[in-house]
C-alpha positions in Angstrom: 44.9 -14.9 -7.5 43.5 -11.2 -7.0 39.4 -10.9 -7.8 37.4 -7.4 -7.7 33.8 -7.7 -6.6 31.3 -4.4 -7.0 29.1 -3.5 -3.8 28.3 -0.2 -2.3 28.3 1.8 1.2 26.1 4.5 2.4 26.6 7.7 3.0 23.8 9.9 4.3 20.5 8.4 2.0 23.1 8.6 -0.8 25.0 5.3 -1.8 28.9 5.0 -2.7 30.2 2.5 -5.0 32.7 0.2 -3.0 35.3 -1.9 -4.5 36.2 -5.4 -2.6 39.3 -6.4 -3.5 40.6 -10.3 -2.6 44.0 -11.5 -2.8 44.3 -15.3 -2.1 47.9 -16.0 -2.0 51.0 -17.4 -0.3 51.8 -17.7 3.1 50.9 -18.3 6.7 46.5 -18.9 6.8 44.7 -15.5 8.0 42.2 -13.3 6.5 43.3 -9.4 6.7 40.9 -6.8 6.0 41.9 -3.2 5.5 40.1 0.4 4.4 38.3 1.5 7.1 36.4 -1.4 8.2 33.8 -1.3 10.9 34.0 -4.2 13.6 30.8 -5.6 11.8 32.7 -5.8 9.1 36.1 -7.1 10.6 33.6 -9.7 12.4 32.5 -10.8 8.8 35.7 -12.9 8.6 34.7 -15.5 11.1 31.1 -15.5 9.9 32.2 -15.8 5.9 34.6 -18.3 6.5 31.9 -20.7 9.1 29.6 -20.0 5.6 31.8 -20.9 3.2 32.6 -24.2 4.8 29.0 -25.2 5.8 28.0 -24.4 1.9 29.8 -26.7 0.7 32.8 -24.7 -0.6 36.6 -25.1 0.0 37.8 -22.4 2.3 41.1 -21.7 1.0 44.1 -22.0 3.6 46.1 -19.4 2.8 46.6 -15.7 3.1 44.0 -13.6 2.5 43.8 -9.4 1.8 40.8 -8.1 1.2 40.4 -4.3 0.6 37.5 -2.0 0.5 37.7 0.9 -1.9 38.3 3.8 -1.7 40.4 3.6 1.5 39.1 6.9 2.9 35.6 6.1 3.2 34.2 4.3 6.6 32.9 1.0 5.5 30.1 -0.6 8.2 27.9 -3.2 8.6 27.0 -6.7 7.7 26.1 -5.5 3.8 30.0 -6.2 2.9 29.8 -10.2 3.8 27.9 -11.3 0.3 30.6 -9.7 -1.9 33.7 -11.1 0.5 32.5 -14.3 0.2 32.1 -14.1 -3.6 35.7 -12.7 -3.9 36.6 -15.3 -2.1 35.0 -18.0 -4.1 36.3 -16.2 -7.5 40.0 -15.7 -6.1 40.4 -19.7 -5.2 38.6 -20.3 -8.8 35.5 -21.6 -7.5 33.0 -19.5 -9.5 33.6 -18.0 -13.4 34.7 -14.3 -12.5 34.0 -13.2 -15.7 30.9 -11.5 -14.9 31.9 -9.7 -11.5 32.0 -6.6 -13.2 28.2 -6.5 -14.6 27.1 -7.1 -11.1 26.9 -5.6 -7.5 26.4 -8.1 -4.5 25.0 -6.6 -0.9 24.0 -9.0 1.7 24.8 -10.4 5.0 25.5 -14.2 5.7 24.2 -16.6 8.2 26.8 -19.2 9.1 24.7 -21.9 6.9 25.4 -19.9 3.9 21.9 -18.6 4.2 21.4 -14.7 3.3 19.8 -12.5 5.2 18.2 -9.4 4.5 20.5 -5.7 5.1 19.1 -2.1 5.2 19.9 1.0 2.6 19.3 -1.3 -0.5 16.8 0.8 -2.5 19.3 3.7 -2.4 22.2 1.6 -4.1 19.9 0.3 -6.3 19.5 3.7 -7.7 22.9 4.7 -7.2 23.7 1.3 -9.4 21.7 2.0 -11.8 23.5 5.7 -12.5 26.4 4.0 -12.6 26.0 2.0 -15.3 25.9 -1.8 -13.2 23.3 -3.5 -15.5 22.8 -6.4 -12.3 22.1 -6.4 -8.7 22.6 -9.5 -6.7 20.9 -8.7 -3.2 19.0 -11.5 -0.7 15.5 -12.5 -1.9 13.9 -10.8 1.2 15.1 -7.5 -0.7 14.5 -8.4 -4.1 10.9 -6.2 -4.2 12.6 -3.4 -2.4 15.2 -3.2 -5.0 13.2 -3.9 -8.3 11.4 -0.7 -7.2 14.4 1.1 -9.5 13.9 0.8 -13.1 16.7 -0.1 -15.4 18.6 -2.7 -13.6 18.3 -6.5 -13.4 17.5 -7.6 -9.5 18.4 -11.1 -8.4 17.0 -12.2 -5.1 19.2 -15.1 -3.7 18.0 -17.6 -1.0 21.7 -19.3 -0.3 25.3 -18.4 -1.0 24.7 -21.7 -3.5 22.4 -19.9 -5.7 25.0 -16.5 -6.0 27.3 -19.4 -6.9 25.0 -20.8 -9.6 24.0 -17.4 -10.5 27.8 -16.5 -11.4 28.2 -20.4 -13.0 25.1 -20.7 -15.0 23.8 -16.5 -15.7 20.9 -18.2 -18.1 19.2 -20.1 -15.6 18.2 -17.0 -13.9 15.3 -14.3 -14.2 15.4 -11.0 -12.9 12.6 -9.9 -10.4 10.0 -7.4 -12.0 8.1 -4.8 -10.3 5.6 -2.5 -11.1 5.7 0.4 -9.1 2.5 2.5 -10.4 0.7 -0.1 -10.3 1.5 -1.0 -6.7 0.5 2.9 -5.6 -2.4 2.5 -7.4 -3.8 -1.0 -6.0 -2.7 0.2 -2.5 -5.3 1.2 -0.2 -5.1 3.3 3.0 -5.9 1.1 6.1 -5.9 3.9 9.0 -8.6 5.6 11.1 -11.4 7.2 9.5 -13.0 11.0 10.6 -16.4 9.2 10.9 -15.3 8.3 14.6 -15.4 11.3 15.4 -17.9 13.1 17.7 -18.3 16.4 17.6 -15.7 18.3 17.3 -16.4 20.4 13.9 -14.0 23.5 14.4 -11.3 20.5 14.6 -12.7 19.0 11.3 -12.4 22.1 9.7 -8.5 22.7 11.0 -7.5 18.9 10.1 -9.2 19.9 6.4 -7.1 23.0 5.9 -4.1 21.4 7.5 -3.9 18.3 4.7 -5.2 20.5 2.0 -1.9 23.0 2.6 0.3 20.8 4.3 -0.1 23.4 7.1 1.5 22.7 10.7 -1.0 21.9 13.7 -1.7 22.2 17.5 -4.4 21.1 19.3 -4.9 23.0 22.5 -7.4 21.4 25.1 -8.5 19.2 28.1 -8.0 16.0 28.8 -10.1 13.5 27.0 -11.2 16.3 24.8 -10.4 14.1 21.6 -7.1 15.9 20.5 -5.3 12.3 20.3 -8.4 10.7 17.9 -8.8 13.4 15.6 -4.4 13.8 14.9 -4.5 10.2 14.4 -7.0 10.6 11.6 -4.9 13.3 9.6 -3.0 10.3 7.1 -6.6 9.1 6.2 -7.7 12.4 4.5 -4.5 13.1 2.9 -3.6 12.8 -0.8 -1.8 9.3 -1.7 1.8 9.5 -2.6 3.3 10.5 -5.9 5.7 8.0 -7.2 8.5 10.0 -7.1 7.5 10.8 -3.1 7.3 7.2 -2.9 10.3 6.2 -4.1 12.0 9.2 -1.2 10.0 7.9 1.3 10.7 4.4 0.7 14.6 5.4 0.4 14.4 6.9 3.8 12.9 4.1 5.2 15.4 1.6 3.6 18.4 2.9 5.3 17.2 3.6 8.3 16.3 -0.7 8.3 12.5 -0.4 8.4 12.3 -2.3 5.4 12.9 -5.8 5.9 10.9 -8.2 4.8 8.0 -5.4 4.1 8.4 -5.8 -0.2 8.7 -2.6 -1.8 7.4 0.9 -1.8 5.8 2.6 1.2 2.6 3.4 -0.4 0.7 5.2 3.3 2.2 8.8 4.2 4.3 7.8 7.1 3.1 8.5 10.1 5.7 9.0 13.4 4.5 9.7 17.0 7.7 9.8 18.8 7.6 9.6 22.8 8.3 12.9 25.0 11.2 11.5 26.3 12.7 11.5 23.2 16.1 13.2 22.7 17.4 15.6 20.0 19.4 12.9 17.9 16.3 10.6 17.8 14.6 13.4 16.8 16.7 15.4 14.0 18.8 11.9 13.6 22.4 11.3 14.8 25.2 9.4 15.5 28.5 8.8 14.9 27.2 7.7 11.1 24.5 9.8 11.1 21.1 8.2 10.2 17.9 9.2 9.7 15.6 10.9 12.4 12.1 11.0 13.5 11.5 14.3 11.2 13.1 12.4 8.3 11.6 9.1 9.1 8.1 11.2 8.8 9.2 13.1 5.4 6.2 13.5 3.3 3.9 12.9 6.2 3.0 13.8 9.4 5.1 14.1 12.7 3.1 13.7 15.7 3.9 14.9 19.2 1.1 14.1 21.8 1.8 15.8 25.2 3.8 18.8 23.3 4.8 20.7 26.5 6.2 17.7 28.2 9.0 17.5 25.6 12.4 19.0 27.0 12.7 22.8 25.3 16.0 22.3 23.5 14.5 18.9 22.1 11.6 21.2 20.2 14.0 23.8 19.6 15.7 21.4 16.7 12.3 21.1 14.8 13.2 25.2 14.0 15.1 24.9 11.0 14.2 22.0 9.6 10.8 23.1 9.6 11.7 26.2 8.1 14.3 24.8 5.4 12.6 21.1 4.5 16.2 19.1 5.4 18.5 19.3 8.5 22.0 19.1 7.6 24.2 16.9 10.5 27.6 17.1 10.5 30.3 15.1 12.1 34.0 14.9 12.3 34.6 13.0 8.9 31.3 13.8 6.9 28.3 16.3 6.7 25.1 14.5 5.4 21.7 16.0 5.0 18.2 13.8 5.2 15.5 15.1 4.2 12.7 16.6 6.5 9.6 18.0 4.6 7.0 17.0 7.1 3.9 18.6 8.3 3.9 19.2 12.0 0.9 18.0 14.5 0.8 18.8 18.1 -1.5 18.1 21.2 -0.9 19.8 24.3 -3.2 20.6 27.7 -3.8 24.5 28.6 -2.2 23.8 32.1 -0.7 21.4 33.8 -3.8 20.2 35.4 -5.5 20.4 31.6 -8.6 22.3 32.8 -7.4 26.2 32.2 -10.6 27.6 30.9 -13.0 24.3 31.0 -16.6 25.1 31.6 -16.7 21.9 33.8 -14.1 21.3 36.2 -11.9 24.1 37.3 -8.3 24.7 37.2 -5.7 24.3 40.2 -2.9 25.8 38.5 -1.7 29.1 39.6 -0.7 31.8 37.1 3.0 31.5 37.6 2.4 27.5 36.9 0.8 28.1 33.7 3.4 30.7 32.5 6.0 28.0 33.1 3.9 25.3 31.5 3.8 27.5 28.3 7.4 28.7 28.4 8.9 25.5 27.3 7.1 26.5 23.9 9.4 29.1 22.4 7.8 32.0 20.2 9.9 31.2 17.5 8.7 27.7 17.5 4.9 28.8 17.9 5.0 31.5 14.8 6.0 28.4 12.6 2.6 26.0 13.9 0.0 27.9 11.4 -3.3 26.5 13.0 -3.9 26.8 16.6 -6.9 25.4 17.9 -8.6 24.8 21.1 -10.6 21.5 21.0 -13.0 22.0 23.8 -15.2 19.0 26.0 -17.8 17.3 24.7 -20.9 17.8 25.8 -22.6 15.1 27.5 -25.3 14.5 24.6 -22.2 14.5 22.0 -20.3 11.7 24.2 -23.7 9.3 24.0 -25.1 9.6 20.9 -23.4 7.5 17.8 -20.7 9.3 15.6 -22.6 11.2 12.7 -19.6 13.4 11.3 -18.2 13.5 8.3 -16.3 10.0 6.8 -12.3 10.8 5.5 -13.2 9.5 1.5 -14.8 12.7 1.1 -12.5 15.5 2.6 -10.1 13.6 1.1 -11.5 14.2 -2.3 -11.7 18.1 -1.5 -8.2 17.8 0.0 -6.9 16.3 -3.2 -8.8 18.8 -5.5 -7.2 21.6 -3.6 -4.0 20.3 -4.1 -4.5 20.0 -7.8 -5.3 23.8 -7.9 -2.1 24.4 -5.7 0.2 22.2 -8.6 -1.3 24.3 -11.2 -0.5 27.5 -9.7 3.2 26.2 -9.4 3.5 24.1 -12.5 6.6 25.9 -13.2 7.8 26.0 -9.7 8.3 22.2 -8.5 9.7 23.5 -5.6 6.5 24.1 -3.9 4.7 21.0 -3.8 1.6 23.2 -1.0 0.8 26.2 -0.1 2.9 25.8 3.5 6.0 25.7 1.2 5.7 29.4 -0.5 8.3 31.9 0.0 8.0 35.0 -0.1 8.0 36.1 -3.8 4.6 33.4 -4.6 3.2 35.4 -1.4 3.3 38.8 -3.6 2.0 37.2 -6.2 -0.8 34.8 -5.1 -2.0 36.0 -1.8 -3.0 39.8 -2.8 -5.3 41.6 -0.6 -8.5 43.8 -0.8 -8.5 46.8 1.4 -10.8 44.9 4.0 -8.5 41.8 3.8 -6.0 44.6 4.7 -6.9 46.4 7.3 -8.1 43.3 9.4 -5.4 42.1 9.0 -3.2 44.9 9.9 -5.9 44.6 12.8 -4.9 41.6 13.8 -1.3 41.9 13.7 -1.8 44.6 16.9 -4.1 42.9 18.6 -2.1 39.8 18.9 1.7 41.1 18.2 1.7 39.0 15.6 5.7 38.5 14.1 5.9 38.9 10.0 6.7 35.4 10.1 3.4 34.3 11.6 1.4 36.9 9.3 2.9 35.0 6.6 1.7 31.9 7.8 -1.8 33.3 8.3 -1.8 34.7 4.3 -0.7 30.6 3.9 -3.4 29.4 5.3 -6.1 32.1 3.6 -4.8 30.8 0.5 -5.8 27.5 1.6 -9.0 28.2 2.4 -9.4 30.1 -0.8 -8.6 26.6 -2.7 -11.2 24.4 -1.1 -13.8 27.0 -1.6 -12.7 26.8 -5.5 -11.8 30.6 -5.3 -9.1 32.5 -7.3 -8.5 35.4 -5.4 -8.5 36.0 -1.4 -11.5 37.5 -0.2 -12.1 38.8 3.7 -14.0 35.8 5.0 -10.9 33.9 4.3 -8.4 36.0 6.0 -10.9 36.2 8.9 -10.9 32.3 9.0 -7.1 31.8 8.9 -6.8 34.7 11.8 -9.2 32.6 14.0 -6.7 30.4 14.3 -4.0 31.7 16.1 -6.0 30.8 19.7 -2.5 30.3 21.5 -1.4 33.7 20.2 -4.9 34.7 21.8 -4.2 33.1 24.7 -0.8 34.3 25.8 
């Protein structure tokens, strides 16, 4: 007897809809599986069959074909051993069949019949829900993760048993129910708060302007100057995530397998600090089925990298165009998949290889030709995209023993958020450009105008500091920034001459 069963494979953070054909019939015992199969999934014969038996089901003793549509496309994974092992049950006539085709089954088996939880489910729920499958049938450790999409009925299963029942008796069974707004709303930020911080105000003002424009970062300074502390507290003063930056967050982060067992939406900005021996696939993502990367991983968020000059240079060279474009597009021999990467870039890096180039304190042992190699693993290409530059200098010893009295996060975040309202109503019919860091050229024309001062120190500055067009973009950016938390409309000199202040390793070199 020949059953169809619905489940889905990914490609990219996109899903496919994947047909599972099984054909119990005639002759010598075996289980074949053909289109494209992965070894995880060839090895889902032995487990599927150990699973059916310990459930208490009869493993049919006959031939077996089971085949993944369409043919062309690479199936991997454990996601495929729920929906064998309900073809299975359906092609011997051990569950009603009749509703295979209102449902779509994703999990992977434990030899006890048990299910176990399987990455990328969020994006097939959505991708079910387009195509019309009114029921998803997915392990209960998922269940959360997939009610997140609207429109479809979710049924989280313990035990092969309960899919059985499930197929047996349809009216026995609720769907899970999830509230996404309501989950944003009641969820509260848990990170490090400013209020730590000593000292340090020039920093505070950077980290301000940075969340309120989604502008890229470095911190420039000595050891033990605080650069760490004060990146770390960047999440806490930005604006919460919009459901719809929620739900592509949370996607990201389900088929890369960070969800299990965490329930539903990601409700903090992410947050990735990737270690500097990190290579360029880990970073940009990779493999021979691409998945997500660290920049992807920290879409809608922040990417951290502490100790930036101790990264390899053709590992920060593939931050270029993603930061530029907002994606990075990864191609292989069979597919070309794009994640997306619209992150906002922090950075911590000493001023020499000893860290004391310029400290009042303790002098520097580096040499000049040291120090030009130190800086040369930072192209210029890659600095002109970093907007603010800042050196974070030492504490002074009265700073390091008095008690923190700086500013707590709930208030810049406030001023963060209200600048952010003024930048969506600037663009409210432009979606594309979500902060000021994401204007092109034409909203740079238009919204960043100058007076004759504003002008001519600029045009100042761009001499002084051979400054590329690219980088006096980023610098009319960032004025417009600094414009929106000061509640003003137009640009005015002071806030040019702020934005130009911090260029310091454009200064420097």
């Amino acid at each position: 007897m020949l059953a169809r069963v619905w489940s889905a494979s990914l490609v990219g953070i996109d899903a496919v809809k994947v047909g599972v054909e099984v054909d119990v019939s005639g002759g010598l015992p075996g289980i074949v599986v053909v289109g494209l199969p992965d070894a995880a999934v060839q090895e889902s014969k032995e487990r599927v069959k150990a699973a059916l038996k310990n459930a208490g089901y009869a493993f049919p003793m006959r031939r077996i074909v089971i085949n993944l549509t369409p043919a062309d496309l690479r199936k991997e994974g454990p996601i495929f051993d729920l929906p064998i092992s309900v073809g299975i049950l359906a092609a011997s006539e051990q569950v009603n069949a009749e509703l295979l085709g209102d449902y779509l089954f994703l999990g992977e088996v434990s030899l006890d019949g048990s299910l176990r939880p399987v990455a990328g489910v969020l994006p097939i729920a959505a991708a079910a829900q387009r195509l019309g499958i009114t029921g998803l049938v997915v392990p209960a450790a998922n269940a959360q993760e997939a009610a997140v999409v609207q429109g479809i009925s979710v049924y989280g299963c313990k035990h092969l048993a309960e899919v059985a029942d499930l197929l047996n008796n349809p009216e026995r069974y609720v769907p899970v129910k999830l509230d996404g707004l309501k989950e944003l709303a009641t969820a509260q930020f848990a990170g490090h708060d400013l209020k730590d911080v000593k000292g340090q105000a020039h920093a505070r003002r950077a980290l301000e302007i940075a969340a309120a424009g989604g502008h890229n970062l470095i911190f420039v300074g000595p050891p033990g100057s605080g650069k760490t502390m004060l990146a770390r507290r960047l999440p806490g003063i930005l604006p919460p995530l919009s459901f719809q930056e929620a739900l592509e967050v949370t996607q990201i982060h389900s088929v890369a397998g960070l969800l299990k067992n965490r329930g539903s939406l990601v409700s903090d900005r992410p947050f990735r600090s990737p270690h500097h021996s990190a290579s360029g696939p880990s970073l940009v993502g990779g493999g021979s089925f691409p998945r997500p990367g660290e920049i992807s991983l920290a879409h809608r968020g922040i990417l951290f990298l502490d100790e930036l000059t101790e990264f390899k240079r053709d590992v920060l060279e593939f931050l270029r165009q993603p930061l530029e474009d907002g994606y990075v597009t990864i191609s292989r021999t069979r597919q070309s998949v794009s994640f997306p990467a619209q992150f906002t870039l922090v950075a911590s890096t000493n001023p020499c290889p000893c860290g004391y180039f310029g400290d009042s304190i303790q002098a520097c042992t580096c040499s000049p030709r040291h120090r030009e190699q130190y800086w040369a693993k930072l192209s210029g290409p890659l600095m002109d995209r970093i907007d603010l530059q800042v050196a974070v200098n030492r504490l002074k010893p009265e700073e390091i023993t008095r008690q923190p009295t700086g500013e707590e996060s709930g208030p810049v975040r406030d001023r963060v958020k209200a600048a952010r309202e003024r930048t969506r109503d600037r663009f409210k019919e432009d979606p594309t450009v979500g902060c000021n860091a994401e204007m092109q050229s034409q909203h740079l024309r238009r919204w960043c105008q100058l007076e004759d001062a504003s002008r001519n120190l600029l045009e100042g500055a761009i001499r002084k500091l051979g400054l590329s067009a690219r980088a006096t973009d980023r610098i009319l950016k960032v004025a417009r920034t600094i414009a929106d938390l000061a509640g003003d409309e137009n640009l005015q000199t002071h806030h040019v001459a702020e934005a130009i202040q911090y260029r310091t390793i454009d200064r420097m070199q």
